[in-house]
Biopython code that builds the backbone (N, CA, C, O; Angstrom):
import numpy as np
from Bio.PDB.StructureBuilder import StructureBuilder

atoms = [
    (1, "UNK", "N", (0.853, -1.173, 0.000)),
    (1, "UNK", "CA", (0.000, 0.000, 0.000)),
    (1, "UNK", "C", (0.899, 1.236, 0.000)),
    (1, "UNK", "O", (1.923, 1.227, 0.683)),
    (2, "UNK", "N", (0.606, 2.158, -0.638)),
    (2, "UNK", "CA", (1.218, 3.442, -0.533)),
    (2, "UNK", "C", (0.285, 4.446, -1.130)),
    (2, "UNK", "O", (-0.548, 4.252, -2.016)),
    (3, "UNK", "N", (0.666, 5.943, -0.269)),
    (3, "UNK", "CA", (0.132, 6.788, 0.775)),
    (3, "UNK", "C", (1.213, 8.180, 0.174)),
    (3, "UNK", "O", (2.428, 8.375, 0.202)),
    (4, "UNK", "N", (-0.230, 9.119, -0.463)),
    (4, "UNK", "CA", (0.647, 10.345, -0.879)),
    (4, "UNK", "C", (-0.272, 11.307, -0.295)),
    (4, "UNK", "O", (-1.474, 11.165, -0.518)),
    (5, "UNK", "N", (0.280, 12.594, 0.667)),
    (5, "UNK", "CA", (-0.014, 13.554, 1.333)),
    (5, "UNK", "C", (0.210, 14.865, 0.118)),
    (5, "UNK", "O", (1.300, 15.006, -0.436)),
    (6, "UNK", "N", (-0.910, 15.716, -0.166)),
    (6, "UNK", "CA", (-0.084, 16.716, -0.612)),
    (6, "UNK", "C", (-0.748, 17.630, 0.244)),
    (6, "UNK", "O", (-1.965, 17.739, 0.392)),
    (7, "UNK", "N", (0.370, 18.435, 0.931)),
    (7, "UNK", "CA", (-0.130, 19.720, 2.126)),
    (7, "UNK", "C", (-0.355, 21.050, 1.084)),
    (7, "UNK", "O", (0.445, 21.411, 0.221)),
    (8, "UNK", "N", (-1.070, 21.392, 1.260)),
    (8, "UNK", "CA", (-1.825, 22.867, 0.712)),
    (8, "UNK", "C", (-1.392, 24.179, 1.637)),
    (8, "UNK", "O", (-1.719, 24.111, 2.822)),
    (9, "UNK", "N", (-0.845, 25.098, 1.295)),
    (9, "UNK", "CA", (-0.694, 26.023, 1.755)),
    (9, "UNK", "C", (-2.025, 27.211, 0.884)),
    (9, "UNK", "O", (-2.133, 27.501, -0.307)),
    (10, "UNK", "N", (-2.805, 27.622, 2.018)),
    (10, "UNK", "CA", (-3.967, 28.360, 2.074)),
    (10, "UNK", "C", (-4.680, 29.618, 2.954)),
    (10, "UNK", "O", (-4.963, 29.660, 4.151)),
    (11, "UNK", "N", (-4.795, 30.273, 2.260)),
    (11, "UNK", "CA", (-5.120, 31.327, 3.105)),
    (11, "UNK", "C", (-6.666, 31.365, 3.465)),
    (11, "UNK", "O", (-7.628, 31.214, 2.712)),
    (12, "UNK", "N", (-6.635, 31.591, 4.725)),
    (12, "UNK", "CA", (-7.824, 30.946, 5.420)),
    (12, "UNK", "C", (-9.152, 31.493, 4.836)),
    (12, "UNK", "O", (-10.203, 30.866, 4.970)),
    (13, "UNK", "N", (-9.064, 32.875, 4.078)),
    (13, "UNK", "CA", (-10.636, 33.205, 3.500)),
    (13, "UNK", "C", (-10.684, 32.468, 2.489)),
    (13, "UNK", "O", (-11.850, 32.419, 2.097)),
    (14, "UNK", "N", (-9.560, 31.470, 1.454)),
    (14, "UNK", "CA", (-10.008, 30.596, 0.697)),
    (14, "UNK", "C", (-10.064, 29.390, 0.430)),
    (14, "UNK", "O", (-10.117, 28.715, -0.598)),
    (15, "UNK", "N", (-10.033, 29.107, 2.119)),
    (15, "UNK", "CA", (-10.192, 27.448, 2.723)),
    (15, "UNK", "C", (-11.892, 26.727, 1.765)),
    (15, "UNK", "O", (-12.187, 25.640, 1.269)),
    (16, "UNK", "N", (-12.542, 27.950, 1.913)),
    (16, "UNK", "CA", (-14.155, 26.984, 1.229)),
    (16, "UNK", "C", (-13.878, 26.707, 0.032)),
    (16, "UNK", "O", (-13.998, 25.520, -0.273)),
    (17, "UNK", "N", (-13.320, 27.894, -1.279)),
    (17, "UNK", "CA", (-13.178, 27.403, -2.367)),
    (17, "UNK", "C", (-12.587, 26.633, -2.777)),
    (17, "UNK", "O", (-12.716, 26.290, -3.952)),
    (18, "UNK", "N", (-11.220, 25.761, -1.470)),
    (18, "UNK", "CA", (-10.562, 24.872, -2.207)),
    (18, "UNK", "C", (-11.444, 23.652, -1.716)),
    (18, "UNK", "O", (-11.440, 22.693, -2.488)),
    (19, "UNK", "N", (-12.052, 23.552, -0.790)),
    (19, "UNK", "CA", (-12.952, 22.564, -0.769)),
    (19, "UNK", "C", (-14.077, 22.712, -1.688)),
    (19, "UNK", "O", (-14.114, 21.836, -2.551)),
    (20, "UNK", "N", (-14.559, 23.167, -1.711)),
    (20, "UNK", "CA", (-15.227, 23.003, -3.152)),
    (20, "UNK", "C", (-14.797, 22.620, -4.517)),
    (20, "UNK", "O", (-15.625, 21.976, -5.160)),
    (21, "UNK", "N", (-13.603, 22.903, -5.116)),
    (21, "UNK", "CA", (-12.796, 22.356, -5.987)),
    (21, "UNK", "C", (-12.146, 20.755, -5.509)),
    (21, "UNK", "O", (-12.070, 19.783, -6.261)),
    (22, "UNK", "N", (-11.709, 20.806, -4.030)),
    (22, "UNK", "CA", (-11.878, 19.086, -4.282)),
    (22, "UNK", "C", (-12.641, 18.698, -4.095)),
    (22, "UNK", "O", (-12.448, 17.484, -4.032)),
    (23, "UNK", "N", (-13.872, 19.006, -3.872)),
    (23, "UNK", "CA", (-15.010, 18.171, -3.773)),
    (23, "UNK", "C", (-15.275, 17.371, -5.587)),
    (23, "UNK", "O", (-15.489, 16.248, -6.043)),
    (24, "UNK", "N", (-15.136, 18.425, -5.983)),
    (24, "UNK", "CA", (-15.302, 17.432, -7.383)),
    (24, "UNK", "C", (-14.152, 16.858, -7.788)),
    (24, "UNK", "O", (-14.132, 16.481, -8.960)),
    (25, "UNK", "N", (-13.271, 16.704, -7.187)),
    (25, "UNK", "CA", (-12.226, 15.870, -7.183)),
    (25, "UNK", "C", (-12.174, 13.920, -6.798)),
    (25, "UNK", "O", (-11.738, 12.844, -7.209)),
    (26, "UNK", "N", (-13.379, 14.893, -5.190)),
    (26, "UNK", "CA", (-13.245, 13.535, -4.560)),
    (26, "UNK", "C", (-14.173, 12.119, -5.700)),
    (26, "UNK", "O", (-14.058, 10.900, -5.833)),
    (27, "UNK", "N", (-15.085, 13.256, -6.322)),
    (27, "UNK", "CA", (-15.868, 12.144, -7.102)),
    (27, "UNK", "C", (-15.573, 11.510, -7.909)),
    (27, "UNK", "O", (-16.076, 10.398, -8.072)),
    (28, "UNK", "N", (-14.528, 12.078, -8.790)),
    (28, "UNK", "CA", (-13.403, 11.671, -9.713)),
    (28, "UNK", "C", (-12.655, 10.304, -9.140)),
    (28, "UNK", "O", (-12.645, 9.257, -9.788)),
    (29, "UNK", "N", (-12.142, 10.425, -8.072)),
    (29, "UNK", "CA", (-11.369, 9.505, -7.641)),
    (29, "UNK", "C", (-11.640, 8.482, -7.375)),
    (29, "UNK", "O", (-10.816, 7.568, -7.341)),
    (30, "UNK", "N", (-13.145, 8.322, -7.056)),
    (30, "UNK", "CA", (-13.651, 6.599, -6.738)),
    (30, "UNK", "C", (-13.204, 5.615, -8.191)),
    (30, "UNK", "O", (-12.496, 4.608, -8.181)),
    (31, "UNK", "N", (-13.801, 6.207, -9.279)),
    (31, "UNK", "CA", (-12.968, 5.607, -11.065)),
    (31, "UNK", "C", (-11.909, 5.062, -11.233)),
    (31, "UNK", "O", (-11.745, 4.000, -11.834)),
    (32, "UNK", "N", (-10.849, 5.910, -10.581)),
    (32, "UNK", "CA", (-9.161, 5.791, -10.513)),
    (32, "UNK", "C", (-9.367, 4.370, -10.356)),
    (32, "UNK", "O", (-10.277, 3.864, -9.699)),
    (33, "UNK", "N", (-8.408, 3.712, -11.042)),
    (33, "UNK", "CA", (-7.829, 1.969, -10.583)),
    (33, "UNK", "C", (-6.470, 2.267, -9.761)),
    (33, "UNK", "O", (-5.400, 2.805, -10.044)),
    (34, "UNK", "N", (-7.095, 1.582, -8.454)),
    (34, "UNK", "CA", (-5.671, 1.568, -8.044)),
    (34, "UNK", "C", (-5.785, 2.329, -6.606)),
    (34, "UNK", "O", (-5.213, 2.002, -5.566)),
    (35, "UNK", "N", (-6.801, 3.593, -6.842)),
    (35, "UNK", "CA", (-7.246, 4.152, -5.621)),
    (35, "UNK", "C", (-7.861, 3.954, -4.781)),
    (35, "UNK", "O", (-9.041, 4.229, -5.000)),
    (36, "UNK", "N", (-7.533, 3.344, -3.224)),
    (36, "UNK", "CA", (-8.394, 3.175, -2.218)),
    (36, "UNK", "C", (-9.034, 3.724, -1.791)),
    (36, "UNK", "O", (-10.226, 3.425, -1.721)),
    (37, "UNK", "N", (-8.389, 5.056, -1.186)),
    (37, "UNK", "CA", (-9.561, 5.978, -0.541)),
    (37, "UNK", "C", (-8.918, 7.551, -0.907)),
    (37, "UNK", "O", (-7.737, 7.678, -1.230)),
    (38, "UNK", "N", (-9.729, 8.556, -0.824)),
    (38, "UNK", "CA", (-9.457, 9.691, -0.949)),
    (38, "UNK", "C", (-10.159, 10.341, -0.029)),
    (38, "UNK", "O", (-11.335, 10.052, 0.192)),
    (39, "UNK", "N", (-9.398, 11.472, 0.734)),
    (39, "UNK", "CA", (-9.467, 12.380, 1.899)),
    (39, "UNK", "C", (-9.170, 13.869, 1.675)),
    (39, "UNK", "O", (-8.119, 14.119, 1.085)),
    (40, "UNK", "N", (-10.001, 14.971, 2.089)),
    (40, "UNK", "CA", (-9.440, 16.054, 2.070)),
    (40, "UNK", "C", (-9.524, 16.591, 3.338)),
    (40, "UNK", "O", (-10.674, 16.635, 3.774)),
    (41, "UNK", "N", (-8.767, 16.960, 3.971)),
    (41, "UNK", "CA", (-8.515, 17.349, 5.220)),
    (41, "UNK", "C", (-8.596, 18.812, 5.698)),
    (41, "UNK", "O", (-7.596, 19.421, 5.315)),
    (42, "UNK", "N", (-9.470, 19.606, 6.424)),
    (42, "UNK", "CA", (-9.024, 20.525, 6.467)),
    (42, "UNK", "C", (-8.900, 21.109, 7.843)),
    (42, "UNK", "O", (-9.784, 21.037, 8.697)),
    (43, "UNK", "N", (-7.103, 22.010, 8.075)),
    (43, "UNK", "CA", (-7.279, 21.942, 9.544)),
    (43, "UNK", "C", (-8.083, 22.980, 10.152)),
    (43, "UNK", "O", (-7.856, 24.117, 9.737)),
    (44, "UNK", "N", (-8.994, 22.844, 11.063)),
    (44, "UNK", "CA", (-9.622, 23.530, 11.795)),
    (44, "UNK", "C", (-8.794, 24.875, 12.635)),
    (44, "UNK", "O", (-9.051, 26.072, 12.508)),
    (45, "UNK", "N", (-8.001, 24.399, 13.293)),
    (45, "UNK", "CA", (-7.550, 25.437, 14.662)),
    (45, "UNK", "C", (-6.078, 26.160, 13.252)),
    (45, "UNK", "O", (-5.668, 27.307, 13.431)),
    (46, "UNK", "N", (-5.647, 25.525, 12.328)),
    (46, "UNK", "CA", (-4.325, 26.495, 12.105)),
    (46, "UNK", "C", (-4.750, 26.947, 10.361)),
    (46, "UNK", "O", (-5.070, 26.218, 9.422)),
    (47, "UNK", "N", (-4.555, 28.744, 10.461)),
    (47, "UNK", "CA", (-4.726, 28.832, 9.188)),
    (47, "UNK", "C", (-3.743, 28.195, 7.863)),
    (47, "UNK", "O", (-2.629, 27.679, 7.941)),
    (48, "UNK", "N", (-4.520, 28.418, 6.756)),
    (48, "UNK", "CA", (-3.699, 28.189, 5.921)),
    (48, "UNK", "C", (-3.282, 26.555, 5.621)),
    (48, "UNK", "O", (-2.252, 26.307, 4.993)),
    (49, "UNK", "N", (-3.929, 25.760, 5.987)),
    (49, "UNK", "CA", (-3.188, 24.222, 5.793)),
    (49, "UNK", "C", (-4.012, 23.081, 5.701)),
    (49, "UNK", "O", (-4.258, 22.303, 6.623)),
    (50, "UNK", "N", (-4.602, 22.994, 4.047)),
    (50, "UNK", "CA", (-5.435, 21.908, 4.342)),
    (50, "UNK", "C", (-4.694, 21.075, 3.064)),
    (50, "UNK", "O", (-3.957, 21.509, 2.179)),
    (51, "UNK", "N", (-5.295, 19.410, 3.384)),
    (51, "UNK", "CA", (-4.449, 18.713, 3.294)),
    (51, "UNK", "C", (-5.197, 17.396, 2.269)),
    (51, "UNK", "O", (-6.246, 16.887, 2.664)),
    (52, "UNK", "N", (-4.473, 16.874, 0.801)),
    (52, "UNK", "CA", (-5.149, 15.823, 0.043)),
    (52, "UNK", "C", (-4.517, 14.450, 0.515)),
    (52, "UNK", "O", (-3.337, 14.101, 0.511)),
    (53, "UNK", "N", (-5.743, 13.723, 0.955)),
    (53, "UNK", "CA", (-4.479, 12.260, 1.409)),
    (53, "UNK", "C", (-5.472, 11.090, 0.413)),
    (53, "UNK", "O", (-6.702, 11.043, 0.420)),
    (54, "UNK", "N", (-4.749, 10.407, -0.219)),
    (54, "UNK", "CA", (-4.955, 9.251, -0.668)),
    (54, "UNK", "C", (-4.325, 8.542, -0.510)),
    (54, "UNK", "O", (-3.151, 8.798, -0.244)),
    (55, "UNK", "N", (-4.794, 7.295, -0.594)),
    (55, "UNK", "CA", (-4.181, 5.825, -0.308)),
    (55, "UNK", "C", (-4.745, 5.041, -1.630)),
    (55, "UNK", "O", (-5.899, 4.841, -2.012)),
    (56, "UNK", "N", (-3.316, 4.631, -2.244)),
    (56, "UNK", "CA", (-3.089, 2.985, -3.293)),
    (56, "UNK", "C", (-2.882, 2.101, -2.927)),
    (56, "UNK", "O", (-2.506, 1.888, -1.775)),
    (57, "UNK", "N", (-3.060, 1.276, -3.800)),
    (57, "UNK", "CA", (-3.044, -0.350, -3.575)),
    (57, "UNK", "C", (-1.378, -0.577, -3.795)),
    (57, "UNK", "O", (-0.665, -1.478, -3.354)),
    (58, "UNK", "N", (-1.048, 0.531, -4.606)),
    (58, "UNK", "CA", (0.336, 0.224, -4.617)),
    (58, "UNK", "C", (1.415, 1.555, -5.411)),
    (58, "UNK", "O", (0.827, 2.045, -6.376)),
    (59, "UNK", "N", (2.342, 1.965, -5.249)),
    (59, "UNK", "CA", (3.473, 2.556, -5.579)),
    (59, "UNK", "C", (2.843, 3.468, -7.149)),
    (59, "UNK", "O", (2.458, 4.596, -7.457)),
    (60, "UNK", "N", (3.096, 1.896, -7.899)),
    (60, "UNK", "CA", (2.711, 1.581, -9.385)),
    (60, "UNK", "C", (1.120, 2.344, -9.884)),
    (60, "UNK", "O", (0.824, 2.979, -10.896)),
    (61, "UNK", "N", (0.268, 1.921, -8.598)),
    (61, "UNK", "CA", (-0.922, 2.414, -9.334)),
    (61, "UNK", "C", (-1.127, 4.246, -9.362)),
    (61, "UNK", "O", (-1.815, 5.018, -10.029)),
    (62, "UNK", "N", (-0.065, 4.403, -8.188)),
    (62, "UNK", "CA", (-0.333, 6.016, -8.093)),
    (62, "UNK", "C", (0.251, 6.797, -9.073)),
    (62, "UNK", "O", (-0.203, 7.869, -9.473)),
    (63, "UNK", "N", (1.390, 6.187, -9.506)),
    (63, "UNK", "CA", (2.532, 6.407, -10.772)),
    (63, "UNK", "C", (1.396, 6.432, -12.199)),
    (63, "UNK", "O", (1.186, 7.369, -12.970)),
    (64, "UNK", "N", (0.902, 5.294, -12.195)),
    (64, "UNK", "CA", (-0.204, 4.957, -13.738)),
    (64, "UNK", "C", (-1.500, 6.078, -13.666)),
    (64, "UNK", "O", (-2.170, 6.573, -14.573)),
    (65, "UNK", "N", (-1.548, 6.237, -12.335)),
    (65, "UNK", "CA", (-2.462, 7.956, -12.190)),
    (65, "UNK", "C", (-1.780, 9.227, -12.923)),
    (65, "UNK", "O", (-2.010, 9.778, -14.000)),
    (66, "UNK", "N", (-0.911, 9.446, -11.961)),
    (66, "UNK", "CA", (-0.338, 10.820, -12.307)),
    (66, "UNK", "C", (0.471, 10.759, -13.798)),
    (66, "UNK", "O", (1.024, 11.705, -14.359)),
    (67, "UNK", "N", (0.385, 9.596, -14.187)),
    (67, "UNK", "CA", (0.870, 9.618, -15.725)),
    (67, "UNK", "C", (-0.265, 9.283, -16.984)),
    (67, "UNK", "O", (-0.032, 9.117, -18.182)),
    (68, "UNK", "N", (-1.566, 9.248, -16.259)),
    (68, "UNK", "CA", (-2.824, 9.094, -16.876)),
    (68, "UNK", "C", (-3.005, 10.389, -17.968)),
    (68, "UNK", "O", (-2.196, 11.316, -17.933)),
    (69, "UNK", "N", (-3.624, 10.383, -18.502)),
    (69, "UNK", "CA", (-4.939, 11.530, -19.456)),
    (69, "UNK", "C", (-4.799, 12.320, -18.806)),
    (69, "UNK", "O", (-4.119, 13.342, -18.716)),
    (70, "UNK", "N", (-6.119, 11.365, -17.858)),
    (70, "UNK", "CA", (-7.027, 12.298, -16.926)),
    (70, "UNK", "C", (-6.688, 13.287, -15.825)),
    (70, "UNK", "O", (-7.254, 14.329, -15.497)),
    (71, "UNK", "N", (-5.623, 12.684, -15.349)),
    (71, "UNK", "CA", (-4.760, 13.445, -14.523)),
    (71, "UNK", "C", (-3.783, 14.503, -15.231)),
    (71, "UNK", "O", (-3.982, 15.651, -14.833)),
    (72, "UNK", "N", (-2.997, 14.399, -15.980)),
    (72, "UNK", "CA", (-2.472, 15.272, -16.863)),
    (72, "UNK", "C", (-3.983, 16.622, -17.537)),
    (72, "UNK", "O", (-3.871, 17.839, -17.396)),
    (73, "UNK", "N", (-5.041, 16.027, -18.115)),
    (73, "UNK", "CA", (-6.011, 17.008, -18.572)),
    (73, "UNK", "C", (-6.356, 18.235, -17.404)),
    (73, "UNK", "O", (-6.177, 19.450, -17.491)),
    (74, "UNK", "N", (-6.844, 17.525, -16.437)),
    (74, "UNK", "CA", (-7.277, 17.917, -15.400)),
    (74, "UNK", "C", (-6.152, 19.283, -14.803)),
    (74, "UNK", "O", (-6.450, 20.461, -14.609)),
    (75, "UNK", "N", (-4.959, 18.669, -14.642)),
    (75, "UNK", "CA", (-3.558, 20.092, -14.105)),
    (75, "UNK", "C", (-3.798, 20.684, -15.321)),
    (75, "UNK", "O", (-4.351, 21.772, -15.163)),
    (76, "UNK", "N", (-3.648, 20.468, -16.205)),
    (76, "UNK", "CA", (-3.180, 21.496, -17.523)),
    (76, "UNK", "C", (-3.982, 22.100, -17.669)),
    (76, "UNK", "O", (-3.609, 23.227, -17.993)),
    (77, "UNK", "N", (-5.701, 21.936, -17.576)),
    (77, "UNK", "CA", (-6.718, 22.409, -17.528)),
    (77, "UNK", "C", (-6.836, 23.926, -16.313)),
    (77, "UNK", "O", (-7.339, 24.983, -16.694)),
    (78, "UNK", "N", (-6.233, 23.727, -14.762)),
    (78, "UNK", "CA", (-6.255, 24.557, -13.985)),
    (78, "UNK", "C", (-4.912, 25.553, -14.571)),
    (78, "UNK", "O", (-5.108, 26.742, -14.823)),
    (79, "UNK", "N", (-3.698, 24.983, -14.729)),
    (79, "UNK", "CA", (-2.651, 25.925, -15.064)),
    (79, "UNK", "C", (-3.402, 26.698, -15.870)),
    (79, "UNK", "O", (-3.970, 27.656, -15.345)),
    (80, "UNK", "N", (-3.570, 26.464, -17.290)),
    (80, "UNK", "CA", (-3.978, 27.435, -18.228)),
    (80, "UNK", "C", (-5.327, 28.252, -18.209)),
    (80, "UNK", "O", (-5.693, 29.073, -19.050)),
    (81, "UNK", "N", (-6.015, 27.834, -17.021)),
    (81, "UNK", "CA", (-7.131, 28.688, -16.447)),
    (81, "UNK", "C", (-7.109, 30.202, -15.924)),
    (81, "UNK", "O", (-6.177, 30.540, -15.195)),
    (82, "UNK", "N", (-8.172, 31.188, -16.296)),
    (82, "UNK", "CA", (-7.422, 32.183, -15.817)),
    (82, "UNK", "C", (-7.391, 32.545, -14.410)),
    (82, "UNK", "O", (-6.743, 33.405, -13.813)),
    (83, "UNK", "N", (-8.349, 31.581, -13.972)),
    (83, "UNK", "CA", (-8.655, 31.170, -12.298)),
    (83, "UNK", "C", (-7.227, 30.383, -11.614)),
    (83, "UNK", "O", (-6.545, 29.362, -11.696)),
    (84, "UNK", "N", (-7.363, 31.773, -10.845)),
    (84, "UNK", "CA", (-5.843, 31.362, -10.295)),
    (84, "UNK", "C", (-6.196, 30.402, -8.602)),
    (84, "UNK", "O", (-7.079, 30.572, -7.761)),
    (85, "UNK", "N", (-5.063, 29.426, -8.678)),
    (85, "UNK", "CA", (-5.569, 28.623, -7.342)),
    (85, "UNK", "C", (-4.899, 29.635, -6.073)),
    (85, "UNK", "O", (-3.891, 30.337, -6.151)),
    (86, "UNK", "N", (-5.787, 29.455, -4.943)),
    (86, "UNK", "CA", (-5.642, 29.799, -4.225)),
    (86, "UNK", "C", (-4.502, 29.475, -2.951)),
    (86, "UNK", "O", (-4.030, 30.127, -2.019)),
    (87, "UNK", "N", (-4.376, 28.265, -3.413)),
    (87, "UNK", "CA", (-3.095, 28.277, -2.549)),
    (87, "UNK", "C", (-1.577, 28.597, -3.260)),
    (87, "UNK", "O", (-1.176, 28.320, -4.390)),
    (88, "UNK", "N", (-0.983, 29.211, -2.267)),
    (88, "UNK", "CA", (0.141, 29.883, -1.876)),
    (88, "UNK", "C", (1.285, 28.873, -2.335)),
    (88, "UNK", "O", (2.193, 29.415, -2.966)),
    (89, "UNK", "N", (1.382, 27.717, -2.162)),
    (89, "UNK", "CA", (2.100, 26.750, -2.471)),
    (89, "UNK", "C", (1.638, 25.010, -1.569)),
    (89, "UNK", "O", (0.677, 24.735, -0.851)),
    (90, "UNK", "N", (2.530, 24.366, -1.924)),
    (90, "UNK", "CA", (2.061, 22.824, -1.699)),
    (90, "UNK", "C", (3.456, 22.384, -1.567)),
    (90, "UNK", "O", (4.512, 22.774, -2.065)),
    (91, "UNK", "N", (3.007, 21.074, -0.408)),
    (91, "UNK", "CA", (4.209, 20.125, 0.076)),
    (91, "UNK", "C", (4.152, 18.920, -0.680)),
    (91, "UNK", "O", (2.979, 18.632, -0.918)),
    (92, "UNK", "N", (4.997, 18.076, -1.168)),
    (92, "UNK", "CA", (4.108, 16.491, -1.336)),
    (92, "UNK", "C", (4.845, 15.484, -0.744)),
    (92, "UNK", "O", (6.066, 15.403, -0.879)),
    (93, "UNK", "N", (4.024, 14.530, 0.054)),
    (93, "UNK", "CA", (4.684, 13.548, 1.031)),
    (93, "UNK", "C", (4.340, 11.995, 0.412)),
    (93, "UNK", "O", (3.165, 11.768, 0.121)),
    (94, "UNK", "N", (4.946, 11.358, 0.291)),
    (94, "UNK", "CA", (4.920, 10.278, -0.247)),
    (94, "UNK", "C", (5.621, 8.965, 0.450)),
    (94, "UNK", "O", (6.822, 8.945, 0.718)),
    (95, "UNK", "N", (4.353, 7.414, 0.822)),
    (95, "UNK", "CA", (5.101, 6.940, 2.412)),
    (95, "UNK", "C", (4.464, 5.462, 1.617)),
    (95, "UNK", "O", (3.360, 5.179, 1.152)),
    (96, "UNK", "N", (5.426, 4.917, 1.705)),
    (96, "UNK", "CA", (4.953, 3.180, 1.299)),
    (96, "UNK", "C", (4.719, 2.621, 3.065)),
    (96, "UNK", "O", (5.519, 2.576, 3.999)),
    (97, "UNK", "N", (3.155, 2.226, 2.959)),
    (97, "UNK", "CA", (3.046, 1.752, 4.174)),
    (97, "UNK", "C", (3.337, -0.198, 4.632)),
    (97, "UNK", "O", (3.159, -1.327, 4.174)),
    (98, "UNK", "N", (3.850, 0.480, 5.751)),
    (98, "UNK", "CA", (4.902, -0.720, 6.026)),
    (98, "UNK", "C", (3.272, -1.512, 7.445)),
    (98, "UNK", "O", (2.995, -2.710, 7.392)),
    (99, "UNK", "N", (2.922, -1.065, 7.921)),
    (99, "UNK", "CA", (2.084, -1.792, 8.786)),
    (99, "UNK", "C", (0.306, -1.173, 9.008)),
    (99, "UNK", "O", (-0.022, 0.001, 8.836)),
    (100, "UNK", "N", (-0.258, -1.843, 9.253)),
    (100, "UNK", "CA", (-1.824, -1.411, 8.193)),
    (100, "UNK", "C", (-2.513, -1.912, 9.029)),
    (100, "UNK", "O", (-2.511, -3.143, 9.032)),
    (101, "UNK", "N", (-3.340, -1.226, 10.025)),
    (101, "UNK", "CA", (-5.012, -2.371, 10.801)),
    (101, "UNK", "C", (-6.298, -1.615, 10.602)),
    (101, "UNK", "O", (-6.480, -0.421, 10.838)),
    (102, "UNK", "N", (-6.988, -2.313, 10.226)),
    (102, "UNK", "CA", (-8.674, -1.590, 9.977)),
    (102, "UNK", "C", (-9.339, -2.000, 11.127)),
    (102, "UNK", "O", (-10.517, -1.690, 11.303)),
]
sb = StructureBuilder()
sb.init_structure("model")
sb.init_model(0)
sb.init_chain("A")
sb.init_seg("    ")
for serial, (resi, resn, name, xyz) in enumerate(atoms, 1):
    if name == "N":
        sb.init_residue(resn, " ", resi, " ")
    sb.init_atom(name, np.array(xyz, "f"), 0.0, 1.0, " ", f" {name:<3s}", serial, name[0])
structure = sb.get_structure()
């Protein structure tokens, strides 16, 4: 299983619109092969920091994502938008999980 974090740097009056933009994200993602679950996190008590977590079945399937179409359409689609994103910048964390209980 492996586990990619990307931290959002956000300024807190445009914490709703980025949830709203992943919200139609999250619906997207059930399709993905390969994708277990998708999470958007957002922190309550600290401005500025909300957070995309998904979990794969594996390394490979997150790789066959971000080298997809759909995933490629989708960024190229926001870059060349004249709607600029609201966050400030982004972290990305990336963790092959070694021990797992449901």
């Amino acid at each position: 299983m492996y586990v990619v974090m990307n931290e959002l740097y956000v300024p807190k009056e445009a914490k709703d619109e980025m949830i709203k933009r992943f919200g139609k994200s999250a619906d997207n993602m059930t399709n993905v092969p390969g994708c277990l679950e998708f999470l958007f996190l957002n922190h309550e008590e600290e401005d500025g920091k909300q957070i995309v977590f998904t979990k794969w079945e594996s390394k490979e399937a997150y790789e066959a994502w971000v080298e997809s179409d759909a995933f490629k359409k989708a960024h190229k689609e926001r870059r060349e938008s004249k709607e600029k994103s609201p966050a400030s910048g982004n972290q990305l964390n990336a963790y092959e999980v070694v021990y797992h209980t449901s």
